[in-house]
Backbone as JSON Lines, residues from 0, in Angstrom:
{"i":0,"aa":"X","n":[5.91,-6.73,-9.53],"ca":[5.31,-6.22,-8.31],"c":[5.36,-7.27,-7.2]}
{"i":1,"aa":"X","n":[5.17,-8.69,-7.45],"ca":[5.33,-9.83,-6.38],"c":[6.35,-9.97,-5.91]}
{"i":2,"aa":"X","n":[7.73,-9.58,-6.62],"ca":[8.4,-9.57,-5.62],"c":[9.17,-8.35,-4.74]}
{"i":3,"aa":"X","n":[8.84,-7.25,-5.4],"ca":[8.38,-5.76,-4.74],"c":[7.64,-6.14,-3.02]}
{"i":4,"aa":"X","n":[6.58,-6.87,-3.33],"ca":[5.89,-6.89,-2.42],"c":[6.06,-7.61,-1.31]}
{"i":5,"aa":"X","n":[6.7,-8.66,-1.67],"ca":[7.22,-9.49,-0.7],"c":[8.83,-9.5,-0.22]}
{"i":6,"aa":"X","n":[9.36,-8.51,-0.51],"ca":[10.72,-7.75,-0.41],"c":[9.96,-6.53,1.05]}
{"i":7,"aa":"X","n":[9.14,-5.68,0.64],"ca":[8.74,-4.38,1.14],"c":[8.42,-5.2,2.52]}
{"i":8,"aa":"X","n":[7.5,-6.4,2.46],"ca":[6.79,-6.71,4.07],"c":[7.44,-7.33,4.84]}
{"i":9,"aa":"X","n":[8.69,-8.22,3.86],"ca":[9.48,-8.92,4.96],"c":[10.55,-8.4,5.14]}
{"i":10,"aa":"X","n":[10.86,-7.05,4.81],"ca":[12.0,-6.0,5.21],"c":[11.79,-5.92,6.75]}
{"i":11,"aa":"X","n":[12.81,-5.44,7.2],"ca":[12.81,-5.15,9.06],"c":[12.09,-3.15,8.78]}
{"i":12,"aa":"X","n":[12.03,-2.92,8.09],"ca":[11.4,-1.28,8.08],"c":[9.76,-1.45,8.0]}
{"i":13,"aa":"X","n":[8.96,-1.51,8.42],"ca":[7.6,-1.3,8.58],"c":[7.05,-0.98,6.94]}
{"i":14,"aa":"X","n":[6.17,-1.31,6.69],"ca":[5.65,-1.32,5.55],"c":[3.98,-1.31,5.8]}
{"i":15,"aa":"X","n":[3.8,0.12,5.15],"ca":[2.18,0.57,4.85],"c":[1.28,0.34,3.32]}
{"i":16,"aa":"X","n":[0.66,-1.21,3.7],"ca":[0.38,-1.22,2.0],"c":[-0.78,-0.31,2.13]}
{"i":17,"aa":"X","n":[-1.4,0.06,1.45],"ca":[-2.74,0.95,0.69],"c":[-3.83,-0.07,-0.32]}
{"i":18,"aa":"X","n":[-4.21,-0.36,0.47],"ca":[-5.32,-1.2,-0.94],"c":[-6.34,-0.41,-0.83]}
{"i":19,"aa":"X","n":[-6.61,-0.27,-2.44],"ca":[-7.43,0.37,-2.71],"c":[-8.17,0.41,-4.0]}
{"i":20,"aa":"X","n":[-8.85,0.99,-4.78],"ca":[-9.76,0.57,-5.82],"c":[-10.3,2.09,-6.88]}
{"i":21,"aa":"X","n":[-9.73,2.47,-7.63],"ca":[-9.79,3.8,-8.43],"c":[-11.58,3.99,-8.26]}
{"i":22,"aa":"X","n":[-12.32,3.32,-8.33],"ca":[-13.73,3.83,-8.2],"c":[-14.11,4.06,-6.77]}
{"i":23,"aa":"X","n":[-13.66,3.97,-5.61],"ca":[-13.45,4.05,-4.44],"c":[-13.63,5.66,-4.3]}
{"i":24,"aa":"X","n":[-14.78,6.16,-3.26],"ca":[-14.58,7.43,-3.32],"c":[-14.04,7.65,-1.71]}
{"i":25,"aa":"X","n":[-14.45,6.27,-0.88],"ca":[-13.19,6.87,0.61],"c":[-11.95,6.65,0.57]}
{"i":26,"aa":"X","n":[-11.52,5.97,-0.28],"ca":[-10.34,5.84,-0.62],"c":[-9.31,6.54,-1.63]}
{"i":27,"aa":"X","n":[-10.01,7.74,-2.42],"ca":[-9.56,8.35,-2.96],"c":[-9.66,9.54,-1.5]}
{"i":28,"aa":"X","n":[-10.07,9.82,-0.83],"ca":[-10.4,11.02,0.45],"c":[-8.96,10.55,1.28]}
{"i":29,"aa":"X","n":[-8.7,8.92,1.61],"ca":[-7.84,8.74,2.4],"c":[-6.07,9.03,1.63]}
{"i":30,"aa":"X","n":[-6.15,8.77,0.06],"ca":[-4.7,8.88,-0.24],"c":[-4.5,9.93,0.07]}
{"i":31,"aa":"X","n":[-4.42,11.3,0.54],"ca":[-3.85,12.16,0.6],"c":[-3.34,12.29,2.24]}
{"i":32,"aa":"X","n":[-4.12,11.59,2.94],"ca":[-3.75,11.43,4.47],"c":[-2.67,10.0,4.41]}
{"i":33,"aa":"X","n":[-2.51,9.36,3.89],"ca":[-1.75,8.39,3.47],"c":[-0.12,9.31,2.97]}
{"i":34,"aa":"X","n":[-0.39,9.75,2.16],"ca":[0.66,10.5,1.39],"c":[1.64,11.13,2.73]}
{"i":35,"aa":"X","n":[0.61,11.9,3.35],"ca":[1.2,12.57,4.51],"c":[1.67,12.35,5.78]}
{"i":36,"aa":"X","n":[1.21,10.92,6.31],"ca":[2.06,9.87,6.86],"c":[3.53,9.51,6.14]}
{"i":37,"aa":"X","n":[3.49,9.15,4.63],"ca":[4.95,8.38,4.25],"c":[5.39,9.88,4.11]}
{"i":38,"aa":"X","n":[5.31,10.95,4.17],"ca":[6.37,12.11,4.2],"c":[6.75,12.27,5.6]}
{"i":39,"aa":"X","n":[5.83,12.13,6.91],"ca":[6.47,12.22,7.84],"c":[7.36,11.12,8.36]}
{"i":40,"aa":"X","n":[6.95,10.1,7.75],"ca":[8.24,9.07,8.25],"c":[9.1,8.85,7.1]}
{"i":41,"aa":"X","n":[9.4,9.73,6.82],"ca":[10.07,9.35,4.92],"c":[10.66,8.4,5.22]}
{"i":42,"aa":"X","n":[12.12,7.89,5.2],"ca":[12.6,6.77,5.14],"c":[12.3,5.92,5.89]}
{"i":43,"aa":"X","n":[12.03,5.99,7.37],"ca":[11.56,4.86,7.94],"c":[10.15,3.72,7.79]}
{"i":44,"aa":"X","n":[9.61,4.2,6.59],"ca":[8.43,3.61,6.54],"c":[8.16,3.1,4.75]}
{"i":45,"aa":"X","n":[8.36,2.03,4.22],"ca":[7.75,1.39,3.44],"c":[6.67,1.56,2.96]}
{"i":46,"aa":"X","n":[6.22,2.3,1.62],"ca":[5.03,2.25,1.42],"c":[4.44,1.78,0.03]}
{"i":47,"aa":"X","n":[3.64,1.28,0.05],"ca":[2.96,0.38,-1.62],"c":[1.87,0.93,-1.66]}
{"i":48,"aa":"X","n":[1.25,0.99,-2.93],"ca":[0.03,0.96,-3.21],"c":[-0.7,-0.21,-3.86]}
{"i":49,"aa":"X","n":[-1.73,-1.02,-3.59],"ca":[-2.3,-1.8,-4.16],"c":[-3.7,-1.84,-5.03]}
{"i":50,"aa":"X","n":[-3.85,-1.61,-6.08],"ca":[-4.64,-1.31,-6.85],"c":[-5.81,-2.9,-6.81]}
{"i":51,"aa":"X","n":[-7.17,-3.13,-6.0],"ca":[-7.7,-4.7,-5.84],"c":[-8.3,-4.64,-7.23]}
{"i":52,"aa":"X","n":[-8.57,-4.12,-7.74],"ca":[-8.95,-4.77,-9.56],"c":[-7.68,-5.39,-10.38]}
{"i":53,"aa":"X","n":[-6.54,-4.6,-9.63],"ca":[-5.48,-5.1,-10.91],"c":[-4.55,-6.06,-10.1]}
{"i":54,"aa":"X","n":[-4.64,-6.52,-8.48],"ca":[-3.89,-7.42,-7.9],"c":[-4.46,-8.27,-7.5]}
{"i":55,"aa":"X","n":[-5.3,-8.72,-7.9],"ca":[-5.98,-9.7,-7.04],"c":[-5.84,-10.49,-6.54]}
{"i":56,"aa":"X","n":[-4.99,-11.53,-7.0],"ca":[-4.03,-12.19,-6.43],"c":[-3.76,-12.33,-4.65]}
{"i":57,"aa":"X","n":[-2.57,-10.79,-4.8],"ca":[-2.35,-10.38,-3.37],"c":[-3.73,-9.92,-2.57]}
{"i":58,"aa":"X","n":[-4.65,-9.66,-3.26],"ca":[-5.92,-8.96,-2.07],"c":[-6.49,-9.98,-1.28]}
{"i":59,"aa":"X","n":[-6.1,-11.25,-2.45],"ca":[-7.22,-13.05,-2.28],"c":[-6.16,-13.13,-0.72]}
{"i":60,"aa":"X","n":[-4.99,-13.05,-1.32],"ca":[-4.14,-13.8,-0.28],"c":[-3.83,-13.32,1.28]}
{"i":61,"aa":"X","n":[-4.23,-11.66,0.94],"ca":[-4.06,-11.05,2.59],"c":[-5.27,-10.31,2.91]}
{"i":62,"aa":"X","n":[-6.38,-10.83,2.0],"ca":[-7.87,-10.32,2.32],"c":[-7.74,-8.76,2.84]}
């Protein structure tokens, strides 16, 4: 995934990460408005999901 991730942001195509957290209940409300952004820009737009329990790492590093 690290280097997924750092491939996706320093691409010249825009990239929408998603951090977010499965016990999260606005953030389970927002993936579906999320979803429907990367369909309207299908290819032009980069998109990840970041799970902050299981990346922590990346969450420490771009808060």
């Amino acid at each position: 995934m690290k280097k997924k991730f750092r491939k996706s942001i320093g691409s010249e195509t825009p990239t929408l990460v998603y951090f977010f957290a499965s016990w999260c209940v606005p953030c389970k409300l927002m993936r579906p408005v999320l979803k429907e952004v990367v369909e309207e820009f299908h290819t032009g737009l980069n998109y990840l999901e970041i799970d902050v329990e299981l990346k922590k790492r990346i969450v420490k590093r771009y808060k």
